[in-house]
C-alpha atoms as one frame of an Amber mdcrd trajectory, in Angstrom:
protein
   0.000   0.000   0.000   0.844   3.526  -0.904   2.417   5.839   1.976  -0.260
   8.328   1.972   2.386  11.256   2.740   3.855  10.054  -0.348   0.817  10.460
  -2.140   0.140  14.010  -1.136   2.879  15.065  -2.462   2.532  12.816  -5.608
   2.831  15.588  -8.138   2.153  13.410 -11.646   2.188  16.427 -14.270   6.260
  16.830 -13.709   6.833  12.901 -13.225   5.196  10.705 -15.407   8.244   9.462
 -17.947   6.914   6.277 -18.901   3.383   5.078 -20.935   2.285   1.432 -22.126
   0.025   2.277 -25.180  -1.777  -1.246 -25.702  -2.261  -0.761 -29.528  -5.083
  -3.811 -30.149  -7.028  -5.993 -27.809  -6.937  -8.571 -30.289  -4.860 -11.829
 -30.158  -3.269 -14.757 -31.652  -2.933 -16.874 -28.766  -5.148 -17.337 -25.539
  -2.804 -17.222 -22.828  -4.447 -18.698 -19.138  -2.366 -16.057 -17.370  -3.145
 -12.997 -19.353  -4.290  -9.754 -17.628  -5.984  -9.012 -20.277  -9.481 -10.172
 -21.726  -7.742 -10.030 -25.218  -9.587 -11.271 -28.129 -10.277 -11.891 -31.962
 -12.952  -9.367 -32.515 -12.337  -5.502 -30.943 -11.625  -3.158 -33.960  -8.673
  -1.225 -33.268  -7.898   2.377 -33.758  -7.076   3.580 -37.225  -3.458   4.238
 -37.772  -3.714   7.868 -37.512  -5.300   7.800 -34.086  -2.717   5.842 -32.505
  -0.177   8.461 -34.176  -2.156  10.986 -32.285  -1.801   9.421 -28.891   2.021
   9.326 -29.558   2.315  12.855 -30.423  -0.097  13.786 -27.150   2.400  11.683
 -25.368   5.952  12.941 -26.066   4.088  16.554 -26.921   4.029  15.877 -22.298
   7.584  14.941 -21.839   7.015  11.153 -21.895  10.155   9.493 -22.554  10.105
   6.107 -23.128   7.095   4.104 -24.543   6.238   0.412 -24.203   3.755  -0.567
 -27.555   1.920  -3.627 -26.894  -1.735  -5.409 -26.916  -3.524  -8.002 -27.158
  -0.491  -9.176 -29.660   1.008  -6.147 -31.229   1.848  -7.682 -34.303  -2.089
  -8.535 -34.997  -1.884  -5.209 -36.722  -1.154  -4.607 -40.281   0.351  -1.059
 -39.542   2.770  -2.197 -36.778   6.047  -1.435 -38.130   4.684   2.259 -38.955
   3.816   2.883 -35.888   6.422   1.540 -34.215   8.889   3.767 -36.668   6.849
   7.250 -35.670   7.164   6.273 -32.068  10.712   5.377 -32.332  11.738   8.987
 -34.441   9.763  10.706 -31.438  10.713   9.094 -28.652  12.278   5.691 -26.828
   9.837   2.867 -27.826  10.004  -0.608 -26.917   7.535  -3.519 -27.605   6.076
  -6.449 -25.809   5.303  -9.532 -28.250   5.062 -13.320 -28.455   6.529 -13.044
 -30.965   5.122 -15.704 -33.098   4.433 -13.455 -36.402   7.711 -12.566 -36.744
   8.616 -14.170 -39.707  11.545 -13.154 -41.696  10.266  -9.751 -43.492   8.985
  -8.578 -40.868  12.166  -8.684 -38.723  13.781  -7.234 -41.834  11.573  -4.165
 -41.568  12.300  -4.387 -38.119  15.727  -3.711 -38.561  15.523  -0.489 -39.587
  13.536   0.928 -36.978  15.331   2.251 -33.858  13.755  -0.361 -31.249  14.627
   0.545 -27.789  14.155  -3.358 -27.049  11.395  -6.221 -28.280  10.584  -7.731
 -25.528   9.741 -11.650 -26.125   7.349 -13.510 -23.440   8.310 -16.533 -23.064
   7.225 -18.775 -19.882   9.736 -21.577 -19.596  10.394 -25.236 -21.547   8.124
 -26.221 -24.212   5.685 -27.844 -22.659   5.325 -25.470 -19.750   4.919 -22.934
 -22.386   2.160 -24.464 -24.496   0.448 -25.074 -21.575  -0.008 -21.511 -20.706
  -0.182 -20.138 -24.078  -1.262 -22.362 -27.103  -0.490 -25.703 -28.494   2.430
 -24.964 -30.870   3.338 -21.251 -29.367   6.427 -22.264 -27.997   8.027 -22.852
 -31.713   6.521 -20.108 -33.474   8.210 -18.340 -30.773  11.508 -19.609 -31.175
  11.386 -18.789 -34.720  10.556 -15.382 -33.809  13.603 -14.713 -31.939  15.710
 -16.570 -34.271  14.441 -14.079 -36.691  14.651 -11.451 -34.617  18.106 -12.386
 -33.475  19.317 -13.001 -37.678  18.757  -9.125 -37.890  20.797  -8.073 -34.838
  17.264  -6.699 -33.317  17.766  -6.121 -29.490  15.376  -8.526 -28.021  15.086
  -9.851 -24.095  12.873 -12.338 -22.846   9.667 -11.428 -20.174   8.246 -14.107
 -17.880   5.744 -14.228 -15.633   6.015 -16.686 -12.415   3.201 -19.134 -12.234
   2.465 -22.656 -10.363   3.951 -24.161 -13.576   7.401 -22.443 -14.226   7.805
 -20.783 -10.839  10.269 -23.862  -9.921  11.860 -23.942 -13.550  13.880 -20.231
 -13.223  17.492 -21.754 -13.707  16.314 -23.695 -16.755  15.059 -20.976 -18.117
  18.533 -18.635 -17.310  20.391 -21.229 -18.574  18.398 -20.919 -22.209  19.205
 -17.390 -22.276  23.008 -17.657 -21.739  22.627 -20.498 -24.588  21.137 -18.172
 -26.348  22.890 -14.802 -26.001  20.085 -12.902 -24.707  21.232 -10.806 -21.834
  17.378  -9.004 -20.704  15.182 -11.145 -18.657  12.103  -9.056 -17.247  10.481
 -11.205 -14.373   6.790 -10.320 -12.877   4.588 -11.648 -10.440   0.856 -12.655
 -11.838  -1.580  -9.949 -11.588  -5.257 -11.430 -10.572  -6.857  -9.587 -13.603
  -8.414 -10.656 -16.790  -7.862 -14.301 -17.670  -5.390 -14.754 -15.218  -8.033
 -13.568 -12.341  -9.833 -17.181 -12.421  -7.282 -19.487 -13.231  -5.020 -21.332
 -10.179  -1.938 -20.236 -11.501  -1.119 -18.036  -8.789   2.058 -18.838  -6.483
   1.350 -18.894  -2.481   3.473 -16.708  -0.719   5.950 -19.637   0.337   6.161
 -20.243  -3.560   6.680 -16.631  -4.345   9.306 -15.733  -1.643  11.096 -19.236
  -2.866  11.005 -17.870  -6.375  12.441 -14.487  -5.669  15.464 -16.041  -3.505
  16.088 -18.011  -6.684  16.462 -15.093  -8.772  18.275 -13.356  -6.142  20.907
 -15.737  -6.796  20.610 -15.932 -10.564  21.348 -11.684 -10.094  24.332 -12.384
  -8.307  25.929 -14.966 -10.759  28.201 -12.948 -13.280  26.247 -14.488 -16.187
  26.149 -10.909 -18.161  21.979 -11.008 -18.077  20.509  -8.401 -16.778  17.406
  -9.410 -14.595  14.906  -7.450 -13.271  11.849  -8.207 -10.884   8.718  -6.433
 -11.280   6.531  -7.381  -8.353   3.853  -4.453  -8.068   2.499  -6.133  -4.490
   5.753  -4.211  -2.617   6.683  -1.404  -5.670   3.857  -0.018  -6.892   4.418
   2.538 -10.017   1.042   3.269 -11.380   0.076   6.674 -11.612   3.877   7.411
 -10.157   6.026   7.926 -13.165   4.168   5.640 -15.215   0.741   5.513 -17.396
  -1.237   3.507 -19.881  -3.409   3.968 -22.591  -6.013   1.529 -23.759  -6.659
   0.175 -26.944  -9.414   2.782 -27.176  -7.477   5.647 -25.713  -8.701   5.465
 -21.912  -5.981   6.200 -19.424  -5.546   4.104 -16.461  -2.526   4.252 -14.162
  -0.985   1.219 -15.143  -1.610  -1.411 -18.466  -3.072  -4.236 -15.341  -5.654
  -1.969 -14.172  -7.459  -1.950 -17.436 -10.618  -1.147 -15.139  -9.284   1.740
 -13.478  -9.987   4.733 -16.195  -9.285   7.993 -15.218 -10.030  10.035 -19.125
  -9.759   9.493 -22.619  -6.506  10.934 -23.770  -8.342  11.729 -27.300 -10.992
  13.246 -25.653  -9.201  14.684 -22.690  -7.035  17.542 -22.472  -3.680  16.329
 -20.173  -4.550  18.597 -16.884  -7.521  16.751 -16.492  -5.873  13.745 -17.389
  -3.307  13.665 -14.580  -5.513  15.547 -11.963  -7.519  12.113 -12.350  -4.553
   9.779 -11.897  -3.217  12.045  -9.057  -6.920  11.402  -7.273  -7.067   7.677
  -8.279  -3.577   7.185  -6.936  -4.429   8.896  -3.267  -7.196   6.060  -3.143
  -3.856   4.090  -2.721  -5.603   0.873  -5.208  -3.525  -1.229  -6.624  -3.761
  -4.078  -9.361  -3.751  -6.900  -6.297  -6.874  -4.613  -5.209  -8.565  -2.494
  -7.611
């Protein structure tokens, strides 16, 4: 929970640096542990919309944004988008990965990608389960591809029941395979993932964490970080996300939490809202 002295003085106008702008709702796969409710149907926003929330964005001093979904890559205009985002700003992307085939990591190429960040949830059978029968190869060709064209790519898991005693396999297949960003987080009880029994106890959890304590302190030359929002909290604090229809919430797994529309909105009102929502002190774990 929030320290609420913290929160008075939460001033988000002159802090927010960061915004997740979930691009589609739509998806290839049907992941158990997704906090999303992503689908096959939501019509996304044209091309020139989403350009519009990027300009509103850096126009307010945001400095690095994270493009994702649903699966980004569902959309025909991807690699436009993610090239006007790039020229403006620092833009990164969260994928699975499994429609990168071989032009589009060519295109790819030429675009200034912060990182593509590549979920991936453990062995192959660990991460079929979770995702799709057949995900875990389509992914693999993805990064192969991805890796052919010397794009920067790093690999994002979330702990569950099923990998949560796997971490050292699944350290040991990125030194195998030169990837040296590994992007950890806790599951978030929201969309799918909120009736599934995926989630670790707090025995399993603290056991998991100790484990990639140690992994941190190996000199393996990956870089691992640990995003678990139950004791750091950053929504509404220096970070922001836009829906696929342009709501703002304070973070991308509190898609229920909208504080405006940021193409309906102008930006005072748009952090004044965040700043209240964030005093409430809610969180993902609670909202």
């Amino acid at each position: 929970m929030p320290n609420p002295s913290d929160l008075n003085n939460f001033k988000p106008k002159h802090t927010f640096m960061h915004s997740t702008l979930r691009i589609t709702q739509n998806c290839n796969l049907n992941c158990l542990h997704c906090y999303s409710h992503s689908s096959r149907e939501t019509e996304d926003l044209p091309t020139q919309k989403i350009k519009s929330i990027i300009d509103t964005l850096t126009k307010n001093n945001i400095t690095h944004i994270t493009i994702s979904g649903g699966e980004p890559f569902t959309r025909h205009d991807i690699t436009e988008i993610l090239s006007y985002s790039a020229k403006k700003t620092k833009t990164g992307i969260v994928t699975n990965a499994t429609l990168i085939d071989k032009h589009t990591a060519k295109k790819l190429s030429q675009i200034n990608l912060a990182r593509l960040m590549i979920s991936l949830d453990g062995k192959e059978s660990h991460h079929n389960l979770l995702r799709s029968k057949n995900a875990y190869a389509k992914t693999q060709k993805g990064i192969a591809n991805c890796q052919k064209n010397h794009i920067p790519i790093g690999i994002s898991t979330t702990l569950t029941t099923i990998n949560h005693t796997h971490l050292i396999d699944i350290h040991n297949y990125l030194k195998e395979n030169n990837i040296s960003r590994w992007i950890i987080q806790t599951l978030k009880p929201q969309g799918m993932a909120k009736h599934t029994n995926l989630h670790l106890t707090p025995q399993q959890q603290n056991t998991a964490l100790k484990t990639l304590d140690h992994l941190k302190s190996t000199d393996s030359g990956i870089i691992i970080s640990i995003f678990n929002c139950e004791q750091n909290c950053s929504a509404g604090k220096n970070t922001l996300s836009i829906s696929p229809n342009g709501d703002v919430t304070p973070c991308a797994f509190m898609p229920d939490a909208i504080c405006a529309n940021i193409l309906k909105d102008p930006w005072d009102k748009i952090t004044a809202k965040i700043k209240e929502y964030r005093k409430r002190g809610i969180t993902c774990f609670q909202n």
